[in-house]
VMD Tcl script that draws the C-alpha trace (Angstrom):
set ca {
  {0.00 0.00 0.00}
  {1.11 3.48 -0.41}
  {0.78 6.13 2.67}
  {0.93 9.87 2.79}
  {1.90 11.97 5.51}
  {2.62 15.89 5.09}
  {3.01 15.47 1.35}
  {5.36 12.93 1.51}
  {4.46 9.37 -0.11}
  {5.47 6.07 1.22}
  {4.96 2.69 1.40}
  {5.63 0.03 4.35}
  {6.96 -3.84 3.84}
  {7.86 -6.09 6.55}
  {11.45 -7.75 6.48}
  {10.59 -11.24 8.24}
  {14.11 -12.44 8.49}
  {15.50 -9.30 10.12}
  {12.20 -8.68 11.67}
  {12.06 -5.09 11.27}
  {9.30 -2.47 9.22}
  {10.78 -0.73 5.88}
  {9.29 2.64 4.51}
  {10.29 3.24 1.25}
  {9.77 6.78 0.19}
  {7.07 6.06 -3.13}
  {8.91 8.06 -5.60}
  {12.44 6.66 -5.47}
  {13.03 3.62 -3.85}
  {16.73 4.34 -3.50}
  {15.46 5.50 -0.39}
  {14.42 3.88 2.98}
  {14.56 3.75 6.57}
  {14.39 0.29 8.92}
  {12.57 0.07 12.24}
  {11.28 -1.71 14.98}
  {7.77 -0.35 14.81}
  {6.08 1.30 11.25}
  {6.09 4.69 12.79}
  {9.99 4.39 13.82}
  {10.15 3.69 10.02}
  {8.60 5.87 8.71}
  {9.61 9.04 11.28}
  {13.80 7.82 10.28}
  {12.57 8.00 6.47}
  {11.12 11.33 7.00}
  {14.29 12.80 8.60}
  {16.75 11.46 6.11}
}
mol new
graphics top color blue
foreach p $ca { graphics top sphere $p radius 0.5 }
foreach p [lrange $ca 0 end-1] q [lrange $ca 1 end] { graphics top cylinder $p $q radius 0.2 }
display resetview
């Protein structure tokens, strides 16, 4: 699925061997941001 938030697009997978959330920002998958929750993904995508 693909989120917004502020203007920014993104989507959300789930790594099951690392067990960790990845946002991916929707309009260049180059890049992401890994984290324990979706929102800790998603905030660390924001700020890079």
């Amino acid at each position: 699925m693909t989120y917004q938030k502020t203007g920014f697009t993104y989507r959300v997978a789930f790594d099951t061997k690392e067990n960790l959330f990845i946002a991916y920002n929707a309009n260049n998958e180059d890049q992401f941001a890994y984290g324990i929750t979706i929102e800790e993904a998603v905030a660390a995508l924001i700020r890079n």
